[in-house]
C-alpha positions as CSV (number, residue, x, y, z in Angstrom):
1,X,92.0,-32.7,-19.2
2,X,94.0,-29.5,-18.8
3,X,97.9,-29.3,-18.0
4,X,97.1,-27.6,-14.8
5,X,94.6,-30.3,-14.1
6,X,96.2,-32.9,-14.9
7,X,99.6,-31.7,-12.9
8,X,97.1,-31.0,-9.9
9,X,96.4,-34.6,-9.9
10,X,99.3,-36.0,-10.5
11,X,101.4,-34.0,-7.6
12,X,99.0,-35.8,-4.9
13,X,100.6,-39.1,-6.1
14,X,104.0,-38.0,-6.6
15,X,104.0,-37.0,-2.8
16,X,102.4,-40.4,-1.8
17,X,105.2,-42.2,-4.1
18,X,107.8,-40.0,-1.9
19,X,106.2,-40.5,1.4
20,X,106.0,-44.6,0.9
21,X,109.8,-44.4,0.1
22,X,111.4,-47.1,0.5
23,X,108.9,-49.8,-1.3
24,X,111.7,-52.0,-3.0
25,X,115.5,-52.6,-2.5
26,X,117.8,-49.9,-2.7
27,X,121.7,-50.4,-4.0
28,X,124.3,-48.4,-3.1
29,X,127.2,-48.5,-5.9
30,X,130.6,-48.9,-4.9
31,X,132.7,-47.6,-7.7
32,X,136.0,-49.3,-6.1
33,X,136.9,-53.0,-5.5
34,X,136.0,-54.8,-1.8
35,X,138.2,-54.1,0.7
36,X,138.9,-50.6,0.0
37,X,138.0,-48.2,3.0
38,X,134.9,-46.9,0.7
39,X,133.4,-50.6,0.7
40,X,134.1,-51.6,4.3
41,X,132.1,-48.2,5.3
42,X,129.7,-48.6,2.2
43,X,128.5,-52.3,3.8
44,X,128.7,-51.2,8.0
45,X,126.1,-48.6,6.9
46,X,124.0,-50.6,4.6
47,X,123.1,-53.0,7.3
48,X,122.2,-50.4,9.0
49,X,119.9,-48.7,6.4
50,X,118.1,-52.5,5.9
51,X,117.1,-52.0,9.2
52,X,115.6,-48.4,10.0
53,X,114.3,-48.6,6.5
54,X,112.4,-51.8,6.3
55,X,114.4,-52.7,2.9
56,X,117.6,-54.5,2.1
57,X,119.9,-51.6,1.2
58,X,122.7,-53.8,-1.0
59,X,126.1,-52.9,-1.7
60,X,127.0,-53.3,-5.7
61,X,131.0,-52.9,-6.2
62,X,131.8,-51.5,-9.8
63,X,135.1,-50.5,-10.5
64,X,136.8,-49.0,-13.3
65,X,138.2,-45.7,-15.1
66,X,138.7,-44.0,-11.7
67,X,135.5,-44.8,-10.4
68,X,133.8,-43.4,-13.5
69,X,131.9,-46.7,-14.4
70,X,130.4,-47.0,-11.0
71,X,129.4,-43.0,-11.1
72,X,128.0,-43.3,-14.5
73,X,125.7,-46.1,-13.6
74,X,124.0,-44.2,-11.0
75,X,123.7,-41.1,-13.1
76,X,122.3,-42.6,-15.7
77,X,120.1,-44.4,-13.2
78,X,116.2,-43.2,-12.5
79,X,116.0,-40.8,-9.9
80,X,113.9,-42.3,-7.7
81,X,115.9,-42.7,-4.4
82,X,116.6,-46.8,-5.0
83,X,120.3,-46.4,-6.5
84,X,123.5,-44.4,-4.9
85,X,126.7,-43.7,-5.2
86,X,129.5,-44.0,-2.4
87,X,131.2,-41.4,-3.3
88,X,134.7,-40.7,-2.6
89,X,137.7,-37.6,-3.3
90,X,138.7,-39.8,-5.9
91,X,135.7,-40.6,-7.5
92,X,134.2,-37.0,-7.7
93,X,136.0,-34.0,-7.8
94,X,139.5,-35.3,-9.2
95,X,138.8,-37.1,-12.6
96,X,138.1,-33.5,-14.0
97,X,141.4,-32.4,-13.1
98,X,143.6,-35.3,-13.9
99,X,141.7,-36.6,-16.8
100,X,140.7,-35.5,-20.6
101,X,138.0,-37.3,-20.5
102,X,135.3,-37.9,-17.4
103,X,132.3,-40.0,-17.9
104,X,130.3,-37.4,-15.7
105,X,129.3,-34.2,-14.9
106,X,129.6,-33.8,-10.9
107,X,128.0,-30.9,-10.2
108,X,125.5,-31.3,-12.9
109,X,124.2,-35.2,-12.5
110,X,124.2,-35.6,-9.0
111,X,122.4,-34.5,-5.7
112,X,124.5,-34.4,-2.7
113,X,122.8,-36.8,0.6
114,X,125.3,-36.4,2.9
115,X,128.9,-37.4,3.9
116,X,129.4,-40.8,6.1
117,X,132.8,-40.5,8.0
118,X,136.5,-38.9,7.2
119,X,139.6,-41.0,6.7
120,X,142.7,-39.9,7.6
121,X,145.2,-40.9,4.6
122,X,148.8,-42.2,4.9
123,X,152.4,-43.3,3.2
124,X,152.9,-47.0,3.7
125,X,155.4,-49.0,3.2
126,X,155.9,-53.1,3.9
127,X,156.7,-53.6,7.3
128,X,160.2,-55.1,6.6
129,X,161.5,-52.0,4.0
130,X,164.5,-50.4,4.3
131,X,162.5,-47.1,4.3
132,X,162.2,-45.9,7.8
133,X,161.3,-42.3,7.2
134,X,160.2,-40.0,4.8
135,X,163.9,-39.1,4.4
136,X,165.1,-42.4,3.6
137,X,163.0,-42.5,0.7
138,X,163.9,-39.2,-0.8
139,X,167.4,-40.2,-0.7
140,X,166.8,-43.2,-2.4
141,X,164.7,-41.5,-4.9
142,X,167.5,-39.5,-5.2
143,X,170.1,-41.6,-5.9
144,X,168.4,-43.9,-8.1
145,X,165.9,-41.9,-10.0
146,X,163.0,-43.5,-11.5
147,X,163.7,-47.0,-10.0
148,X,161.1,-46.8,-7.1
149,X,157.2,-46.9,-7.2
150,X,153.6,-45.8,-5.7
151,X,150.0,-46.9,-5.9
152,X,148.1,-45.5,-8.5
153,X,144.8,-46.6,-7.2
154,X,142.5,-43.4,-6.5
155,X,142.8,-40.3,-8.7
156,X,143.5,-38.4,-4.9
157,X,146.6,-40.5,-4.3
158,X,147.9,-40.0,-7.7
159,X,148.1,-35.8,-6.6
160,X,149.5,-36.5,-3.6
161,X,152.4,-38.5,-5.0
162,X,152.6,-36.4,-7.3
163,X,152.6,-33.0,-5.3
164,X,155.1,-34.8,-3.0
165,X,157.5,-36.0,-6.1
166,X,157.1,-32.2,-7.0
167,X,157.8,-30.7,-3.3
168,X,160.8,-33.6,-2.8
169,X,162.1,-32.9,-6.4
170,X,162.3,-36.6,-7.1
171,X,160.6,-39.0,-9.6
172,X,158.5,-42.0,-8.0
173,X,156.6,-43.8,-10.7
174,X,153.1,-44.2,-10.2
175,X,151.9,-47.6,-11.5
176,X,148.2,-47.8,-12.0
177,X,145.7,-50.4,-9.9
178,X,142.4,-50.8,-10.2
179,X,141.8,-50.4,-6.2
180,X,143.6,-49.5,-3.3
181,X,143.4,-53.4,-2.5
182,X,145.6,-54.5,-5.3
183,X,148.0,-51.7,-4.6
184,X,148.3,-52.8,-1.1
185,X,148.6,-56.7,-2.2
186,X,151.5,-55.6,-4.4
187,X,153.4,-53.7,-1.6
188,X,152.6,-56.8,0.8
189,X,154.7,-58.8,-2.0
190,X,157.4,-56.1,-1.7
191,X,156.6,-55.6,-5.7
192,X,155.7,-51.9,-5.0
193,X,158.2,-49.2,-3.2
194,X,155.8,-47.3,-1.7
195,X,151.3,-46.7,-1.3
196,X,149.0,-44.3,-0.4
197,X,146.9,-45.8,1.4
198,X,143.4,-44.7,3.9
199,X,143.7,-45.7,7.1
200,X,140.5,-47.5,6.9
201,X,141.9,-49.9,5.0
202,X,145.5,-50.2,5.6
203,X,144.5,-50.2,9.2
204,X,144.8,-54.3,9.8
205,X,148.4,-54.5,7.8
206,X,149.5,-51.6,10.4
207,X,148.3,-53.4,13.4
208,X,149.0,-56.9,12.2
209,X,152.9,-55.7,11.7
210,X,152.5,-56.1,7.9
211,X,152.8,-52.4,7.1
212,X,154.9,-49.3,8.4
213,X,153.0,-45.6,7.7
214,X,156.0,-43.3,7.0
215,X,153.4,-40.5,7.4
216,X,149.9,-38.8,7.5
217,X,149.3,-37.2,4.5
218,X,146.1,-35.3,5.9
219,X,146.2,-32.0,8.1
220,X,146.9,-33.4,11.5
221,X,147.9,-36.4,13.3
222,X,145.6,-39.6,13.7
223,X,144.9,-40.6,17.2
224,X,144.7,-44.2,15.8
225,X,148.9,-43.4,15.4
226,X,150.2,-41.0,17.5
227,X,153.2,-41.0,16.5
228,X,153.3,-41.0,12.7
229,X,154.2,-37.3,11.8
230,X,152.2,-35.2,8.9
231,X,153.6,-34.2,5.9
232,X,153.8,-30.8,7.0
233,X,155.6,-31.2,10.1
234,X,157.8,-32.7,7.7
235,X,158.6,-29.4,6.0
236,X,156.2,-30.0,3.2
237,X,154.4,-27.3,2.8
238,X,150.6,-26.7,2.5
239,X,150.6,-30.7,2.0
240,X,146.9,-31.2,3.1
241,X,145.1,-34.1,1.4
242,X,142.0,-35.6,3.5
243,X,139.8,-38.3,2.4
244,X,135.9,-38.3,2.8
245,X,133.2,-40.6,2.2
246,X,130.0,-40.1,1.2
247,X,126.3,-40.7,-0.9
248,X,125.5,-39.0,-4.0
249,X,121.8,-39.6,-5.5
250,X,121.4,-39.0,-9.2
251,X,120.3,-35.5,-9.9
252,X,117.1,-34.5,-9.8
253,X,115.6,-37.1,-6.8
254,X,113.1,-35.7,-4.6
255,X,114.0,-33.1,-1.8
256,X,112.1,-35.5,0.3
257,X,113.8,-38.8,-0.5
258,X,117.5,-37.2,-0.1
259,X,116.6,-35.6,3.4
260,X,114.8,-39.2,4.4
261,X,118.2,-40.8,3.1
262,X,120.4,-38.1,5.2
263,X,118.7,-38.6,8.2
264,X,118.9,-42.3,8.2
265,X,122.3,-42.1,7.2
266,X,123.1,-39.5,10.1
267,X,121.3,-42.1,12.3
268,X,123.2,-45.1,11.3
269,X,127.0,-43.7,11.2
270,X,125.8,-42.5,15.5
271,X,124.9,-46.3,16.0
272,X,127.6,-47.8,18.6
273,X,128.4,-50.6,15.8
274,X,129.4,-48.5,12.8
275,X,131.2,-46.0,15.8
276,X,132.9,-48.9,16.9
277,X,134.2,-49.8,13.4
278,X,135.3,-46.5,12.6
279,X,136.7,-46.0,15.7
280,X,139.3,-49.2,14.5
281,X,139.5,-48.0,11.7
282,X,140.8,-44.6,12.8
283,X,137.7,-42.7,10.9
284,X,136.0,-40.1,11.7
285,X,131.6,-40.3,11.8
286,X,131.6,-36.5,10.1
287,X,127.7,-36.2,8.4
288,X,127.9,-33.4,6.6
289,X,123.9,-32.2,5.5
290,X,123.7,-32.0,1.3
291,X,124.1,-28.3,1.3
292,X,127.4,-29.0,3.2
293,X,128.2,-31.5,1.2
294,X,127.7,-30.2,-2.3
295,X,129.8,-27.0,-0.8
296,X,133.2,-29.0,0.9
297,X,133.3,-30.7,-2.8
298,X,133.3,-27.5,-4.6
299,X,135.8,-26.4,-1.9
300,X,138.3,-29.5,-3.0
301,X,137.6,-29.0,-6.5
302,X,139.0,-25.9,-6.1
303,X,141.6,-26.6,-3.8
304,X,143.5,-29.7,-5.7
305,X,143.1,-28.1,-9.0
306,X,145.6,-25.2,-7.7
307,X,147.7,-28.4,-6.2
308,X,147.7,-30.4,-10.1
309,X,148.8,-27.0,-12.0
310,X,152.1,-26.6,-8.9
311,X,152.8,-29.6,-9.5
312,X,152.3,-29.7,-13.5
313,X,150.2,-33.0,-13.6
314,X,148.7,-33.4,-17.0
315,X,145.5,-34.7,-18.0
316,X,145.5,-38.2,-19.3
């Protein structure tokens, strides 16, 4: 049989295979630890999915080297549609600019499906601190340098801090976590000075009186706090740092299979449950299409690799 023959009938079942899609369980890999605002989305819209799909859509947490373990397994994974990524900030386009080495190539090994919601990030502190402001912390900073501490448990946080030690000319240590849960944990114990946090998660320490935010590190205010100022209203300027949270399918899956999978997705974060949730958690249902997608993380790339060289952050 000829090349052209045998491509002409192979194609007919290739579109069949696409068409059928889903026929078996799908997992969506969580490179962070439960609890973190990635997972708690992650899960509200895998429920979701198991439904309008007609297969259980399960959520597989793998944490690790910034999220790199859990991105590696789904780009080494087939391309078939049956194993994502819940992609984050953190987890895409800041390893390559805070770390020598990355276990993947972003724009190379994945295929964008579409954004699932925006969460507004904040400065939190343990509701009892002596740190009522953003200014209170600076001058402590100040007068006893190197003595207080952040979160280092997303590589987005870790600019952040950093760009705000840089803009505050102080020296807040960041000590490294595995997740934004353990981070949060550690300032719960009072261990830790100070955490970036998403408002996704930190949300039930805020409203349980656990936590204080000092401030909103994104663009604007939250409606979900009122009354916590931005950085930039602060006087620091430029200081823009937004989370996202999306799906990335291993490069190369079918045109077919990632517009089913954005559709559905689009579908599920309109439901009133998952609307509900995110509107507790102070998130935002933004479903950004792939093209979108693939061009706001090329935007960020861009955009906080200007931010690491201001603020002189080597790669580790």
């Amino acid at each position: 049989m000829t090349l052209i023959a045998t491509l002409a009938v192979a194609a007919p079942f290739a579109h069949a295979q696409e068409a059928a899609y889903p026929t078996q369980p799908i997992t969506m890999i969580v490179p962070f630890t439960p609890g973190s605002s990635s997972d708690v989305t992650a899960r509200a819209i895998a429920q979701k999915l198991s439904s309008s799909m007609g297969q259980p859509v399960v959520v597989d947490n793998r944490p690790g080297a910034g999220g790199g373990i859990g991105m590696q397994a789904v780009a080494r994974s087939k391309p078939d549609g049956y194993t994502l990524a819940v992609s984050t900030v953190s987890s895409t386009v800041v390893p390559p600019i805070i770390m020598k080495n990355v276990m993947v190539d972003l724009f190379k090994e994945f295929t964008p499906v579409a954004t699932m919601a925006n969460t507004p990030l904040l400065l939190t502190v343990h509701y009892d601190s002596p740190f009522k402001s953003v200014q209170d912390l600076i001058a402590a900073a100040k007068k006893a340098p190197k003595t207080l501490t952040y979160g280092n448990s997303a590589g987005l946080y870790r600019i952040a801090m950093e760009a705000f030690n840089h803009q505050a000319s102080i020296d807040l240590l960041g000590v490294p976590f595995r997740g934004p849960a353990q981070a949060a944990t550690e300032v719960l114990g009072g261990r830790l000075s100070v955490n970036p946090d998403a408002l996704g998660a930190a949300g039930p320490m805020l409203q349980a009186k656990r936590m204080r935010a000092l401030a909103v590190l994104g663009s604007n205010r939250t409606p979900a706090l009122p009354d916590v100022p931005t950085m930039q209203e602060l006087g620091f300027k430029d200081f823009a740092f937004n989370g996202w949270l999306g799906v990335l399918a291993p490069a190369g899956t079918p045109a077919a299979i990632v517009q089913r999978l954005h559709k559905e997705i689009e579908q599920a974060a309109r439901t009133p449950d998952v609307q509900a949730l995110y509107a507790r958690l102070g998130m935002e249902g933004t479903v950004l299409s792939p093209k979108a997608y693939g061009e706001e993380m090329r935007k960020d790339f861009a955009k906080y690799s200007d931010i690491a060289k201001q603020a002189g952050i080597e790669k580790e």
